[in-house]
Structures are given as C-alpha cells and as structure tokens.
KOLMARKE-766096 format. One line per 3 residues: their letters; for each residue x, y, z of C-alpha. Coordinates in Angstrom, 1 decimal. Layout:
% KOLMARKE-766096
A = X Y Z ~ ...
***
This chain:
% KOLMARKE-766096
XXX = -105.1 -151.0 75.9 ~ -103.8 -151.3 79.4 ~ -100.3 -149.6 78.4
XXX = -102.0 -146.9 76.9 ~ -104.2 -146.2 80.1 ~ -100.9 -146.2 81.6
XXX = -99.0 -143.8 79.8 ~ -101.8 -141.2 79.9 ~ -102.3 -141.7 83.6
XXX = -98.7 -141.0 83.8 ~ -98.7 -138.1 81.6 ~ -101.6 -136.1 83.3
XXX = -99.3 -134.9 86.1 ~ -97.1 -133.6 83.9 ~ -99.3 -131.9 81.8
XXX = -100.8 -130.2 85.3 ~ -97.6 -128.8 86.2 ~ -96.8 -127.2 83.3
XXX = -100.3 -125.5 82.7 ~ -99.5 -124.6 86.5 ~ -96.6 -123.1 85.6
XXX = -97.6 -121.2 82.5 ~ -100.0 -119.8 84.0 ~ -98.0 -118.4 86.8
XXX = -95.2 -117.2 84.2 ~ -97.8 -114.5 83.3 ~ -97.6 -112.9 87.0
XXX = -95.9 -109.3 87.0 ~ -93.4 -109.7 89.9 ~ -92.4 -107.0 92.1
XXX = -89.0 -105.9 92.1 ~ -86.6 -103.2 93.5 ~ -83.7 -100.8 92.2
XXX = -82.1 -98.6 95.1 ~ -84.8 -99.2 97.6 ~ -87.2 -98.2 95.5
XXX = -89.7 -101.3 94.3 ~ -91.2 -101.3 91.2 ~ -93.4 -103.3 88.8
XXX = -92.0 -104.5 85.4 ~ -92.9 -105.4 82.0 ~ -96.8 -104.5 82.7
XXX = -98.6 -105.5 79.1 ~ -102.4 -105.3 79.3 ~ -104.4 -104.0 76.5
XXX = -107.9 -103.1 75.7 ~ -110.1 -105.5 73.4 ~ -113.1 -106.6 72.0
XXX = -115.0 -103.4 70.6 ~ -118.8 -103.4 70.2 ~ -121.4 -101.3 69.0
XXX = -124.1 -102.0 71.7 ~ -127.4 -102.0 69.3 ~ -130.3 -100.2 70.4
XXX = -133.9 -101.5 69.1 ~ -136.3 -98.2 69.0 ~ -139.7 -97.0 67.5
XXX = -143.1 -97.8 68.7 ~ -142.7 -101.4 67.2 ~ -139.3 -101.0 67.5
XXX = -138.7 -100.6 64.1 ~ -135.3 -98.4 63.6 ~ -132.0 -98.8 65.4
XXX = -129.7 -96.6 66.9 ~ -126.6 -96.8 69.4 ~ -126.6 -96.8 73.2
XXX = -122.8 -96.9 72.8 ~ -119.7 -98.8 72.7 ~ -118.6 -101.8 74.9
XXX = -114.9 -103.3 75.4 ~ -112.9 -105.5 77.9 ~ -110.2 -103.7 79.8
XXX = -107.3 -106.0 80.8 ~ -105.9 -106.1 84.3 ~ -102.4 -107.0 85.3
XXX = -101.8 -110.1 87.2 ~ -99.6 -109.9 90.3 ~ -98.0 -112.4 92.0
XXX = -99.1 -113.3 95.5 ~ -95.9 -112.5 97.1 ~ -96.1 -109.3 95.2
XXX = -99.6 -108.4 96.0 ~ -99.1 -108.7 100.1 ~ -95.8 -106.8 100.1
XXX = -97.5 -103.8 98.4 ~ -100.3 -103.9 100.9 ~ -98.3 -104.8 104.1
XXX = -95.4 -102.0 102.9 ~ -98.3 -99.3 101.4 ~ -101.9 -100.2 102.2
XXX = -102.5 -100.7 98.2 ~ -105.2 -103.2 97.5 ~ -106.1 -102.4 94.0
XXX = -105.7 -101.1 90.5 ~ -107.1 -98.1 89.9 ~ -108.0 -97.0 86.3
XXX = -109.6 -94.1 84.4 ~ -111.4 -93.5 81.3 ~ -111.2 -90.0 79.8
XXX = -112.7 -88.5 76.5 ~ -110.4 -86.7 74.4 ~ -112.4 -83.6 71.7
XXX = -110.1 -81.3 69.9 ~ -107.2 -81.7 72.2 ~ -109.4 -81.2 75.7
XXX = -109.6 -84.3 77.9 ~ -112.5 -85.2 80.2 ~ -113.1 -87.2 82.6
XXX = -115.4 -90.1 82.4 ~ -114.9 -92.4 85.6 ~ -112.7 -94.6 88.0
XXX = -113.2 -98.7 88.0 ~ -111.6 -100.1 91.2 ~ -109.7 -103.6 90.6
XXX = -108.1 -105.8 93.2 ~ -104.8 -106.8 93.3 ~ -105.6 -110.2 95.0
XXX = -105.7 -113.3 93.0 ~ -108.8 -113.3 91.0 ~ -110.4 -115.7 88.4
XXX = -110.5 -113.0 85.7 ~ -108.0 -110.6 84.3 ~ -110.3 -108.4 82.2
XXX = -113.6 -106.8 82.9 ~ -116.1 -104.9 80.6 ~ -116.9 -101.5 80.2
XXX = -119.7 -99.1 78.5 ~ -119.2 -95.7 77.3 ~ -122.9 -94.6 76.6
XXX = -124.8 -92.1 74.9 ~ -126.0 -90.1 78.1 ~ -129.6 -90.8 76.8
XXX = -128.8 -94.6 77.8 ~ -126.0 -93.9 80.8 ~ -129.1 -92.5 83.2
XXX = -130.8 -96.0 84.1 ~ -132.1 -99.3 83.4 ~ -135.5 -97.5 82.7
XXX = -134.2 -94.8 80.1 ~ -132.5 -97.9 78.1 ~ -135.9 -99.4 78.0
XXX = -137.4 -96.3 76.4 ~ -138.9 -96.5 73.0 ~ -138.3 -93.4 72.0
XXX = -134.8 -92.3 73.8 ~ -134.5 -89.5 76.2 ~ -133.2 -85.9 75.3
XXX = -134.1 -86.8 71.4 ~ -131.4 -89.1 71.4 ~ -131.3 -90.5 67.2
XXX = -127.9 -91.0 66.6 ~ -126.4 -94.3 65.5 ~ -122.1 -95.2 65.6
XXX = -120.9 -95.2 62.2 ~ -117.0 -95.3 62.2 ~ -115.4 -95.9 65.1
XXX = -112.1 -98.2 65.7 ~ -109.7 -99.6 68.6 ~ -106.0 -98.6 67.6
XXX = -103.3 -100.0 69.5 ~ -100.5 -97.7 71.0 ~ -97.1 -98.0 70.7
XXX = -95.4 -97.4 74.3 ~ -92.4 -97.1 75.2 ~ -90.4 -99.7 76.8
XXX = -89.8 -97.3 80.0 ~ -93.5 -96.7 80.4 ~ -93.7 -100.2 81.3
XXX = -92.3 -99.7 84.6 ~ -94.5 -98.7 87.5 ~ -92.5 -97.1 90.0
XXX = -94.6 -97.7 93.2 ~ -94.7 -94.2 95.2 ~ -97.2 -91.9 96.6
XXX = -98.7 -89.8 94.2 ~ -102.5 -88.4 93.7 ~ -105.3 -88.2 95.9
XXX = -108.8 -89.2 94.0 ~ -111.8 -87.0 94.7 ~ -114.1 -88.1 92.8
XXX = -116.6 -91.2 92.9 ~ -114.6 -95.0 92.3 ~ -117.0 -97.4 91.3
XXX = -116.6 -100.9 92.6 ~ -116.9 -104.0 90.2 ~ -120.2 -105.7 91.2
XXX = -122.8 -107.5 89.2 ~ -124.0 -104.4 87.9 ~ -122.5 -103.1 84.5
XXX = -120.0 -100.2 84.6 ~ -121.6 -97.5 82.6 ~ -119.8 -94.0 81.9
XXX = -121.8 -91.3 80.3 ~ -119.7 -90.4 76.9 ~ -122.7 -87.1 76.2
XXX = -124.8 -86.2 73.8 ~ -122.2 -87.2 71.0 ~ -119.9 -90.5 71.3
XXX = -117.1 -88.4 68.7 ~ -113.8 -88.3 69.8 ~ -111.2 -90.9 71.6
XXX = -111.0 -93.1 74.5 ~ -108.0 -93.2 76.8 ~ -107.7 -95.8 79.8
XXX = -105.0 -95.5 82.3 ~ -104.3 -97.6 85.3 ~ -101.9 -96.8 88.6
XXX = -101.6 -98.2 91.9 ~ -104.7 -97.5 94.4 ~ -105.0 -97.5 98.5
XXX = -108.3 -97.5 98.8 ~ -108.5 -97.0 102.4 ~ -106.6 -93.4 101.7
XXX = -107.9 -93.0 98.1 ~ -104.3 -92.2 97.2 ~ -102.7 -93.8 93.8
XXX = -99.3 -95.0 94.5 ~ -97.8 -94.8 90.6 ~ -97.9 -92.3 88.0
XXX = -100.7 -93.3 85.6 ~ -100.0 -95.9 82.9 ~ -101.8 -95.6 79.5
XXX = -103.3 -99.4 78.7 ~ -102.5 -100.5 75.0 ~ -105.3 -98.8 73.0
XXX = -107.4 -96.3 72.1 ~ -111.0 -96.1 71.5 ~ -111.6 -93.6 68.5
XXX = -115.2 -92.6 67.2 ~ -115.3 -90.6 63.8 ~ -118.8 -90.3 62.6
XXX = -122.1 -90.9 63.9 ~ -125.4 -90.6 61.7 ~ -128.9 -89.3 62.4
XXX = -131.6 -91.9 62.6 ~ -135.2 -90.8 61.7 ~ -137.6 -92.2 63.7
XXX = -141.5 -91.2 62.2 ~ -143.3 -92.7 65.4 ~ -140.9 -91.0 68.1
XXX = -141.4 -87.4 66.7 ~ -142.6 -85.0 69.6 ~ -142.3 -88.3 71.9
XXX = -140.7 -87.7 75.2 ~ -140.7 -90.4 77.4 ~ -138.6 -89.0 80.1
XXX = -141.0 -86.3 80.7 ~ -144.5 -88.8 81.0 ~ -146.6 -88.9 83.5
XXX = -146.9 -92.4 83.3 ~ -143.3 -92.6 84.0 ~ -142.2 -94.5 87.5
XXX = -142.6 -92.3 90.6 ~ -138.6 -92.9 91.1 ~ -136.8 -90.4 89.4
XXX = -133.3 -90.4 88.7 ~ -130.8 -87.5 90.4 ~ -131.2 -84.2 88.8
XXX = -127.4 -84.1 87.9 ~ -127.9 -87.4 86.6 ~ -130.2 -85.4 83.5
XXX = -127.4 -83.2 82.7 ~ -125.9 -83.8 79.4 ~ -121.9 -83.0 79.1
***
C-alpha cells in the first residue's frame, strides 16, 4: 500500500506539467514575416445552438420563441503575444460582429468587446432575439409579447464553414474605425435584436480592437459557422387577442428609449 502511495505521489507532478503544457499548446503565438507580425492558425468556432423557449398566455399556456442562443469562441493568445500587441499598437481586445444576412443584404446587429489578456473562459454566449423580447427584462416577462409577437423557431441550423487555409492569418494592421455602440461583456446577457422575423443567417466575424482609439487592427475574420433560420410558425394565442401589454397603464413608469421600440 505504501509503494502505491508512492508511485502516485510521484506521478502527480508529472501529470501537472503536462496538463500545463497542453493547455498552453492551444495559445495562438504571434509571429512576423518582413516586419510585419501576424497571428497564425486562428481556429475558433461557434457552438451550442438553442431555441430560447418562451412560456406565454394568461396561464401561460402556449409557447413561442424569444430567439436563438449560442457560444462564440475566442482565440487564446499567449501572454508574450498579448503585451507585444498592446505595447507595439494599443490593442487590448477582440472585437467581433454579428450581422443578419436576407436575400443577399447584410445588417448589422452588434459589436461584443473581448480581451486579449489571459482569461478563465474562451467562449461566451450570445442572444439573437425577436425584437419583442430584445427591449428589456420587463417585455420578456410579458404574457402576452409586445408588437403581437406569436411566432415560434421552426427550422433553424448551425452549419460549419469551410475556410480557407489563408483566412487563418491575421495580418495585424490598422484598418476600420467603429462608430457604433461596443458592448462590454458583464454579468448582463448580450442581447441583439434579430426584428420582427428571426429568417435569414447569422455571420460572426472577429478582428483585432484598440479600444482606446476604437480602431480594429485586422481585416475581419469570419468564425467557423453560420447561424441559419428557415421557417418560423404562427402561434395562436386565444387569451392574448387585442392584449397589449406594452401599451398598459399599469405598466412601470420607466420606459424604455423610443428607438429602442422600433422594429428593423
């Protein structure tokens, strides 16, 4: 019994090191070709679909969709490589964006801000709503959804992409300023509003981000995925007709932002 206690004592170390060092074999590494530096072999991927269930009715008796859910995964940089690209560049994050793409036109949804430090995750989760249940915590807890909202996912899918090898190279250089509003990650779920219908696909793309200049520093990379929706089906819900909840009286005092009600 004592040799046994022996040999796993002496085992333990080694099996420590090399769960270290797997785990910092999956590190991208920065590199450089002719001055230029550059990321290589960048593999992150989109997973874990969901149809986020929505309980409505007066006794909330039907169900419908408030949308789709999914983790978006987030390269891991190497902590040499992380402080060169902010001491060379300012760049302290991944930036990504999720667009919406209906009979060939592409609209944008959102930005989700990532560090490039070390962190404890690699992924994080986000929603694509129905606008009816993108607007607040208080229009989700609705029992009879804003703007008539009925409809319920039906066939929808995560197909992967196949990228070329070259498109797995990030070339770190100034490129696009970003206008619009970056949300930060935080305790509160990142929700996008998809509109009035969830049909069409889902593109994410990540680049390089200063965040201090709201610059990217990469062309944009398409993560391996795509969210597609094809149908969606009309729920009927007897005890919600000529409900509207956002529009009551009893309704909290604080309203959300006008633009906020507009439905894309």
């Amino acid at each position: 019994m004592a040799f046994s206690s022996y040999n796993l004592t002496m085992r333990m170390p080694i099996f420590l090191i090399l769960l270290i060092f797997t785990s910092c074999s999956d590190h991208v590494e920065l590199r450089s070709k002719s001055g230029i530096f550059y990321l290589e072999d960048v593999e992150v991927e989109l997973d874990e679909l969901k149809n986020v269930e929505w309980r409505i009715g007066k006794d909330r008796e039907a169900q419908v969709s408030k949308g789709l859910q999914f983790k978006v995964g987030v390269p891991s940089l190497s902590r040499e490589s992380a402080i060169t690209l902010q001491n060379k560049n300012g760049i302290d994050s991944w930036l990504f964006k999720f667009s919406k793409i209906t009979h060939g036109s592409k609209r944008h949804l959102g930005y989700v801000m990532f560090g490039t430090g070390p962190s404890v995750t690699q992924n994080f989760t986000v929603h694509l709503y129905y606008h009816a249940a993108s607007v607040s915590s208080e229009f989700r807890k609705f029992k009879c959804p804003a703007f008539n909202h009925r409809l319920k996912l039906d066939d929808f899918e995560m197909s992967s992409t196949a990228r070329k090898r070259h498109r797995n190279e990030i070339f770190v250089r100034p490129n696009e300023h970003i206008k619009g509003r970056v949300t930060q990650l935080s305790f509160a779920p990142v929700i996008f509003s998809s509109g009035k219908s969830m049909r069409g696909s889902y593109l994410v793309e990540l680049a390089l981000y200063n965040s201090k200049e709201r610059r990217t520093y990469s062309d944009w990379i398409p993560e391996d995925g795509i969210v597609k929706v094809d149908s969606e089906v009309m729920v009927k819900v007897d005890s919600c007709i000529g409900v509207s909840e956002e529009t009551s009286p009893s309704r909290s005092k604080r309203s959300p932002r006008i633009q906020d009600l507009q439905i894309r």
